[in-house]
C-alpha angles and dihedrals in degrees: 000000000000131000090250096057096042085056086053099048089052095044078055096052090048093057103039081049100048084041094067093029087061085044092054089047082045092055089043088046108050087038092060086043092056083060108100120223118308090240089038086059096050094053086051090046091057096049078047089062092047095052102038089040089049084053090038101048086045087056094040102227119190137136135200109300101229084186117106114248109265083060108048096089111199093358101096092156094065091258133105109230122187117254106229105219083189091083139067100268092050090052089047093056096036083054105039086045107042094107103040093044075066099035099048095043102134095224108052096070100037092052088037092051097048102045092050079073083038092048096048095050081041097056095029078062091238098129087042092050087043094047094047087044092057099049101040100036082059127113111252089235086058100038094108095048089051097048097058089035078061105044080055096057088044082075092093100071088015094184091073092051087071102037103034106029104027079063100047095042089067093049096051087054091040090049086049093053099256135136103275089213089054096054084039089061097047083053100051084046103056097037098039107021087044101039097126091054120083134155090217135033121270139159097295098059093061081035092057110040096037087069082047096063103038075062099044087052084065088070099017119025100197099045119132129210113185122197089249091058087118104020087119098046085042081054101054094029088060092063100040085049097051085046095053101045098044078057094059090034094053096033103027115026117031095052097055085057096057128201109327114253105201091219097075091061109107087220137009119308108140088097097044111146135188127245100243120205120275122237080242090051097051088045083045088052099042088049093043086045092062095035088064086040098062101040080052081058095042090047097045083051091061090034110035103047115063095235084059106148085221097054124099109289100219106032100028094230135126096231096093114006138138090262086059098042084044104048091113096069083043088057091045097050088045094057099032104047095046085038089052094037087048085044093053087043095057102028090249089118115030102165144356089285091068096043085047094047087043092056078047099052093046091054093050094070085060107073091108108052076047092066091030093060094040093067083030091068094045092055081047097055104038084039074068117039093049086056087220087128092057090050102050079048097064100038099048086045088054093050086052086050095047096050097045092245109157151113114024094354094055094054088050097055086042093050089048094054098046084049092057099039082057092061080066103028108042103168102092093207086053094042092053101037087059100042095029086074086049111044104021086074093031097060087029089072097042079062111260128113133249095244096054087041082051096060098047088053098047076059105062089035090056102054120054093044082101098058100039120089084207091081111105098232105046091092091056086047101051082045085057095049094043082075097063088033119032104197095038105141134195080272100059101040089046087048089053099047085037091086087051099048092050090053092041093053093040093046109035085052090045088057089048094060097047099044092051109026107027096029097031094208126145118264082222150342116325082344111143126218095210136027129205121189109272088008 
């Protein structure tokens, strides 16, 4: 055959390959699209629950309750019985707990708490001036470590990892004479595909395992998750996931792109520069620098030392001390006072108006997850109080059983199924808060604890954000890499980020399995691996 026709013939194949790969994104696509709202599914959700736990009551279904019996609730004759809400007791309770249920969900002061610190160092520009630093003060030979290292930290205020570092990610590659989509990708990559991991604690980590908690109450009452449940495995996983990344970014990717041709920008962005930091920005880090420095000096007094005020008062230790149960406010003062010290430094906070219209501003992006959380509680609770949650648990713990599903191969296929709920769902808070109620029992009873089920889960629902078009930033970054290729679609973005998305998946799981089953160590302080009834 000539070497024409085998040109053709691959051309052909291309084509015929890439054909069925946009019809797959299309189906993915129009079948997120046919979900409604994700308010609007809770609220559905919760008529759901009436009407399945009404059936269900008329036909009296209940199992054998396996729980011990300070936990079984209403059940006092060993068996789990569903709770009808089509009844006058149900409407009773549904009417007379509507806003505590609100009120009282685990996760809405907590995140609240906490980004009003993340909302002062955000407005006062200190995350933006870090995240430029980093990038730009790296070696060329580490830039794409560092960019995806960065993309990682961003994590905490989330929102300006997109809109700040993504950016500025193609520029730096752009300004090394690399190829923009390329440093786009590592980007995406660190601050979407790596969402969960995080060398420091944010709003997702109280967000997270306060809907773990509120699962975990429908097995064990009294369980506690703290917002530090997975901080050791986020640390390590930070470092595995940059690597990783920077691997598919420098081998994969960035070879398939070739070398950039300018032409193919849709404006001009030969000239592209990057925003350097300002004399006033470098005095605001390095104050900011010793500031976090200090309050790090003035915790570890009231932590390290035994006599240390924030350790448990009875036992001495640090599980479950004050400090634990308290990391929220921690979170809040090591955001707020550097925010408000950088702010000072460049001009951006000048008196206690600006830090005040900074913690309101903060709170008025959050009029969704308001409203999220507020149907959210309600599917939680009557989740609960049905019973229907503690049911599905034991039935679906007595499948794996039967079957012989556990260990390794039980956290894969959890991990798997989170991954692929998340090409629909792709909020974490509203993934979680439908399938916590579900599996944390589930896998509770087949003997392993919240906070170990938790950080499974953090992994699926990390990475394929960057291959769905349901998360809420791929339009803003198609929009991002239209500008070096004009006539770059949904296909080709998602076939660029797709090679991430397979390494993340095979070698953040992998990592699970040996941190917590090989190596047997904890995913984070005081957090078990396992969990036994009364234990």
């Amino acid at each position: 055959m000539s070497s024409t026709n085998q040109n053709a013939v691959a051309t052909d194949d291309r084509m015929e390959n890439s054909g069925a790969f946009r019809r797959f994104l299309d189906t993915v696509e129009r079948l997120g699209n046919l979900l409604p709202h994700p308010i609007t599914l809770f609220a559905l959700f919760c008529l759901a629950i009436i009407v399945i736990s009404g059936i269900a009551g008329y036909f009296d279904l209940a199992v054998v309750d396996p729980r011990p019996e300070g936990a079984r609730g209403r059940a006092d004759d060993g068996m789990i019985a569903v709770f009808s809400l089509l009844s006058a007791d149900g409407l009773r309770m549904m009417v007379s707990n509507m806003v505590t249920n609100f009120t009282g969900f685990a996760p809405l002061g907590t995140v609240l708490v906490a980004l009003l610190g993340v909302g002062i160092a955000e407005r006062a520009g200190l995350i933006s001036a870090a995240l430029r630093g980093l990038v730009m003060g790296s070696s060329p030979r580490l830039v794409t470590f560092i960019v995806v290292f960065a993309g990682i930290i961003s994590n905490t205020a989330s929102e300006l990892g997109y809109v700040v570092l993504i950016p500025l990610a193609a520029v730096t590659f752009h300004s090394l004479g690399r190829h923009p989509l390329a440093g786009l990708a590592a980007a995406f990559a660190g601050v979407s595909g790596g969402y969960s991991a995080n060398l420091l604690l944010g709003t997702v980590d109280p967000l997270l395992s306060g809907i773990t908690e509120s699962a975990a109450h429908i097995i064990d009452p009294g369980y506690t998750v703290g917002p530090e449940a997975n901080w050791f495995f986020m640390i390590v996983s930070t470092f595995v996931v940059a690597s990783l990344a920077m691997f598919v970014t420098e081998r994969i990717v960035e070879p398939r792109l070739g070398k950039y041709d300018v032409s193919e920008a849709s404006e001009d962005v030969e000239h592209d520069e990057m925003e350097g930091l300002t004399a006033a920005e470098k005095r605001g880090l390095k104050s900011a620098g010793l500031t976090l420095l200090a309050l790090s000096a003035i915790l570890a007094l009231t932590v390290v030392p035994e006599w240390g005020p924030l350790r448990h008062p009875d036992t001495g230790l640090v599980a479950g001390s004050p400090f634990l149960k308290g990391i929220v406010v921690f979170i809040f003062f090591f955001f707020a006072i550097p925010g408000i010290v950088f702010g000072k430094a460049v001009g951006t906070i000048n008196n206690d108006r600006d830090v005040i219209n900074a913690m309101s501003y903060a709170m008025s992006t959050m009029g969704m997850y308001i409203v999220l959380v507020f149907f959210a509680a309600q599917f939680v609770a009557y989740f609960s109080w049905t019973n229907l949650g503690a049911i599905t648990a034991v039935k679906g713990a007595g499948f794996l059983q039967a079957i012989g599903l556990d260990g390794p191969l039980l956290f894969i296929c959890f991990i798997m199924v989170c991954a692929f709920i998340n090409l629909m769902v792709g909020s974490a808070s509203a993934q979680w808060a439908v399938t916590a109620p579900i599996f944390v029992p589930m896998l509770m009873l087949v003997g392993y604890a919240p906070e170990t089920i938790q950080a499974a889960y953090r992994i699926g629902d990390s990475v394929t954000n960057i291959i769905t078009p349901m998360m809420s930033y791929f339009g803003l970054i198609l929009a991002v890499a239209c500008r070096y290729k004009r006539d770059l679609g949904i296909g080709t973005l998602v076939a660029t980020m797709l090679p991430y998305s397979i390494v993340l998946f095979v070698g953040w799981t992998l990592l699970f399995v040996v941190y917590v089953f090989v190596l047997g160590l904890p995913v984070g302080p005081g957090s078990p691996t396992y969990w036994t009834p009364g234990g």
